[in-house]
N, CA, C and O atoms as a GROMACS GRO file, in nm:
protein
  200
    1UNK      N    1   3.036  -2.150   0.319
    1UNK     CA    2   2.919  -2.184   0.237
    1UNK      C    3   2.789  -2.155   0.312
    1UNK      O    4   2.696  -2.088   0.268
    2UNK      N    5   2.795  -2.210   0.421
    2UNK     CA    6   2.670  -2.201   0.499
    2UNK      C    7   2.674  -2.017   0.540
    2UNK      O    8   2.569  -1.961   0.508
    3UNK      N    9   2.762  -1.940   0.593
    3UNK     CA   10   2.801  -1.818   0.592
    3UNK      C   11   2.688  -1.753   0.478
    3UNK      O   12   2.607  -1.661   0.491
    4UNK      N   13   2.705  -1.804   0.412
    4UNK     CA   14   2.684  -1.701   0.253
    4UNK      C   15   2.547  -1.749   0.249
    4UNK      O   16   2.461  -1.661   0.256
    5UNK      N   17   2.511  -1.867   0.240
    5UNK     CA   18   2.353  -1.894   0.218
    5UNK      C   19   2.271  -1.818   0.373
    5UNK      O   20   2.155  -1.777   0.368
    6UNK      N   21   2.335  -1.814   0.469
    6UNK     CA   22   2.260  -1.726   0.590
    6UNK      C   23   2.244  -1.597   0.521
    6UNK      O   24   2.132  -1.565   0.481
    7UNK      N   25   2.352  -1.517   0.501
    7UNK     CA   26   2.332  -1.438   0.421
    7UNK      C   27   2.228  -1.333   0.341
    7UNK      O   28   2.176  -1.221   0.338
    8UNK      N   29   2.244  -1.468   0.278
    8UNK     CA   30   2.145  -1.444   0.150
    8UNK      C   31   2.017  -1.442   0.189
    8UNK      O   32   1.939  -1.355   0.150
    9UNK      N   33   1.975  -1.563   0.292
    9UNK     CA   34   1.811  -1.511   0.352
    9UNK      C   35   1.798  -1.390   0.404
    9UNK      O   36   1.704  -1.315   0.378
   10UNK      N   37   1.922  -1.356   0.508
   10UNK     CA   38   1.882  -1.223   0.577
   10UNK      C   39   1.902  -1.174   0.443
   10UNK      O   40   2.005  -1.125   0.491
   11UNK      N   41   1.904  -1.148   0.355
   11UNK     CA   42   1.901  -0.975   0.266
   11UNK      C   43   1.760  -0.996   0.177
   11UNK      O   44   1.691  -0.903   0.137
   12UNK      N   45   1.727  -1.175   0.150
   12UNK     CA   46   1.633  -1.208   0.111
   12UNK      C   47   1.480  -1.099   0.205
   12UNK      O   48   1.398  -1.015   0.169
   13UNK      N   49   1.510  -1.154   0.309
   13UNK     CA   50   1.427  -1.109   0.427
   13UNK      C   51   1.373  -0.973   0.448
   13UNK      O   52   1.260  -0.927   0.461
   14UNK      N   53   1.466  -0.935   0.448
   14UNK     CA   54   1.526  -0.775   0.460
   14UNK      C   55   1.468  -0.700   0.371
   14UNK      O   56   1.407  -0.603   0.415
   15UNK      N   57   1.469  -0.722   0.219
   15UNK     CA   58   1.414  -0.688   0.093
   15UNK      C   59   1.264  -0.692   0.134
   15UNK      O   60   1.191  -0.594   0.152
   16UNK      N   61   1.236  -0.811   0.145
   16UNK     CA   62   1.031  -0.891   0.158
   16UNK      C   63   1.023  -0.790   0.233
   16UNK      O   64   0.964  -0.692   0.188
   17UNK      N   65   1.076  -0.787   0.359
   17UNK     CA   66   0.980  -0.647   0.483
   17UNK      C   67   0.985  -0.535   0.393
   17UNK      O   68   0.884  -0.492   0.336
   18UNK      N   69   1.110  -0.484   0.378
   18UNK     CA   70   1.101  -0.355   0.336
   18UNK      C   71   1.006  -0.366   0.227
   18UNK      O   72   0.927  -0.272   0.236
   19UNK      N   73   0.971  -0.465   0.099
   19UNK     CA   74   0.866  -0.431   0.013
   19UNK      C   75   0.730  -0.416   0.069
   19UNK      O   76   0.648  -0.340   0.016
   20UNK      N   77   0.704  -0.486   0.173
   20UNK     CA   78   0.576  -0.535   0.209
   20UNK      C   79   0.557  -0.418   0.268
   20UNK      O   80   0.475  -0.347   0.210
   21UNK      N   81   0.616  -0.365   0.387
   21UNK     CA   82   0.619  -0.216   0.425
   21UNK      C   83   0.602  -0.109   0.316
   21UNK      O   84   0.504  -0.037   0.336
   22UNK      N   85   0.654  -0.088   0.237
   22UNK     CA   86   0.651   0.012   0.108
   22UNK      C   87   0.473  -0.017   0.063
   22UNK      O   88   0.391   0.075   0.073
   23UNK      N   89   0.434  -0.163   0.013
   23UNK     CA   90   0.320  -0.200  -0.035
   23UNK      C   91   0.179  -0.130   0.063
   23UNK      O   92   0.077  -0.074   0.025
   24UNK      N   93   0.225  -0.163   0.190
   24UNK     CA   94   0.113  -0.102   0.271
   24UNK      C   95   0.107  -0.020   0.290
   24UNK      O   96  -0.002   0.017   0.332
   25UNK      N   97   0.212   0.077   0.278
   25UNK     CA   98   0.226   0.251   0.308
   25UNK      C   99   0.138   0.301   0.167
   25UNK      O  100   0.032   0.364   0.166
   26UNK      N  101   0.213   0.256   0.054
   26UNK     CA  102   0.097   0.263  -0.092
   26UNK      C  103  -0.066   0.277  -0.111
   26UNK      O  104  -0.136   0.356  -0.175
   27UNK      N  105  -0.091   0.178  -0.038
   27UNK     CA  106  -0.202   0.104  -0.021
   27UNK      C  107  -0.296   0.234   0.082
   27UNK      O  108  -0.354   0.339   0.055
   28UNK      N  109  -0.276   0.173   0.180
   28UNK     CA  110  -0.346   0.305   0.328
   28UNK      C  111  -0.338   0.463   0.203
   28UNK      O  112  -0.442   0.518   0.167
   29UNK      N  113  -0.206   0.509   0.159
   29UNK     CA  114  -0.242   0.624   0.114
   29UNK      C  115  -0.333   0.618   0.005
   29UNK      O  116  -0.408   0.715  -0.004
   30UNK      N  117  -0.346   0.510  -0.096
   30UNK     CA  118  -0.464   0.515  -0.184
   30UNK      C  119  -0.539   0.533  -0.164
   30UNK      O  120  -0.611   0.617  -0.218
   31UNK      N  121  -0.582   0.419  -0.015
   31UNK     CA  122  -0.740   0.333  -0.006
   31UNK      C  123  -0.813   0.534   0.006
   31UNK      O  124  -0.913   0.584  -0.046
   32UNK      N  125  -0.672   0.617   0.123
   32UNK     CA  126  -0.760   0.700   0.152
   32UNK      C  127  -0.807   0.820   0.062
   32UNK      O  128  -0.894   0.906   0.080
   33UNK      N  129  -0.713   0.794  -0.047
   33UNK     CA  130  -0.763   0.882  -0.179
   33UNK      C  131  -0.853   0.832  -0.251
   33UNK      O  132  -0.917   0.906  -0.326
   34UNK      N  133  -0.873   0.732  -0.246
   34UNK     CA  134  -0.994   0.670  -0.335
   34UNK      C  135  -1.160   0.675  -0.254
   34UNK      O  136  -1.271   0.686  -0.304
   35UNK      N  137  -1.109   0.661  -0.090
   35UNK     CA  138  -1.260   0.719  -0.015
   35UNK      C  139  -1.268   0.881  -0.070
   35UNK      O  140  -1.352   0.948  -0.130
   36UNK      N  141  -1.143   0.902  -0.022
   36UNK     CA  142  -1.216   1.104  -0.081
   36UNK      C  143  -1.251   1.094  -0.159
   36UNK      O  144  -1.367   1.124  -0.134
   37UNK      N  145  -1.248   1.068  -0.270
   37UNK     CA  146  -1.271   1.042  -0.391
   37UNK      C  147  -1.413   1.011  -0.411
   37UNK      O  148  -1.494   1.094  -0.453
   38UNK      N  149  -1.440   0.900  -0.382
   38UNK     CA  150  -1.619   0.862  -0.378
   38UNK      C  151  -1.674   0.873  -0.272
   38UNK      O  152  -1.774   0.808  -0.243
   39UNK      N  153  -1.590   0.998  -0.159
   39UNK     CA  154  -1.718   1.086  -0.102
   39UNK      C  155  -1.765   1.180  -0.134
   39UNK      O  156  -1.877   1.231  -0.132
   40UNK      N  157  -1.586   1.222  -0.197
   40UNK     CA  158  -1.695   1.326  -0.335
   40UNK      C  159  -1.757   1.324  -0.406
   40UNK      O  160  -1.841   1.411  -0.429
   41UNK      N  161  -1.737   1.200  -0.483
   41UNK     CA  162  -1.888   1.127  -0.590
   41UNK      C  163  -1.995   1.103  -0.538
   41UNK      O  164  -2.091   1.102  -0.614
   42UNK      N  165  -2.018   1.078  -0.405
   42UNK     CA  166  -2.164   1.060  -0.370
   42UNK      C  167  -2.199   1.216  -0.344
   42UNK      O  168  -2.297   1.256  -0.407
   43UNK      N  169  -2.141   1.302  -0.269
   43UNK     CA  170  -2.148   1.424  -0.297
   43UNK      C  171  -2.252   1.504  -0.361
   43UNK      O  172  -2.361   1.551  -0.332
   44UNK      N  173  -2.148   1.499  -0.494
   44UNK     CA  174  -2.176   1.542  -0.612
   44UNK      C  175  -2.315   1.420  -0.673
   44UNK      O  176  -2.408   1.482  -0.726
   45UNK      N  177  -2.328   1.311  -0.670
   45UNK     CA  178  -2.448   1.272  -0.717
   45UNK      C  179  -2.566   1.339  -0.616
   45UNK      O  180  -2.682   1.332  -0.656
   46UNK      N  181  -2.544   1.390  -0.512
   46UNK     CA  182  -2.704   1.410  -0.435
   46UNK      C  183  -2.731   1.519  -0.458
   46UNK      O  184  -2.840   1.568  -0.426
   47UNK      N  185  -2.610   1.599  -0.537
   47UNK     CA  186  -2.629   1.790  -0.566
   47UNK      C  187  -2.715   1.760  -0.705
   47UNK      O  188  -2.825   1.813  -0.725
   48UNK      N  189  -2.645   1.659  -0.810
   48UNK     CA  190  -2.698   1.645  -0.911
   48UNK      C  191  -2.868   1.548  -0.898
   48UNK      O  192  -2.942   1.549  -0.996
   49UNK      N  193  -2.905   1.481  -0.789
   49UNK     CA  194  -3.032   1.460  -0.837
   49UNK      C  195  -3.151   1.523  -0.691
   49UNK      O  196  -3.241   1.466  -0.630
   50UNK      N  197  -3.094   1.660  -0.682
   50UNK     CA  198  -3.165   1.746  -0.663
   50UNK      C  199  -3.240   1.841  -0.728
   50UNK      O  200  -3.308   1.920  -0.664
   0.00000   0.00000   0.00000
């Protein structure tokens, strides 16, 4: 019984990292598409109010 409920946290566990890992790998690659992104928008606004 106790066997099986150990178990179950480690895979519990196991799952949480691996999501949380997945979440931040997500994340870092956005954040840095979303800076390119509105460095190109500021960019492009200083071409346009020239």
């Amino acid at each position: 019984m106790i066997k099986n409920f150990l178990l179950i946290c480690f895979f519990i566990t196991i799952c949480f990292f691996i999501n949380l890992i997945l979440y931040l790998i997500t994340w870092y690659l956005l954040g840095k598409k979303i800076k390119k992104f509105l460095d190109e928008c500021k960019d492009d606004f200083k071409l346009w109010r020239k």
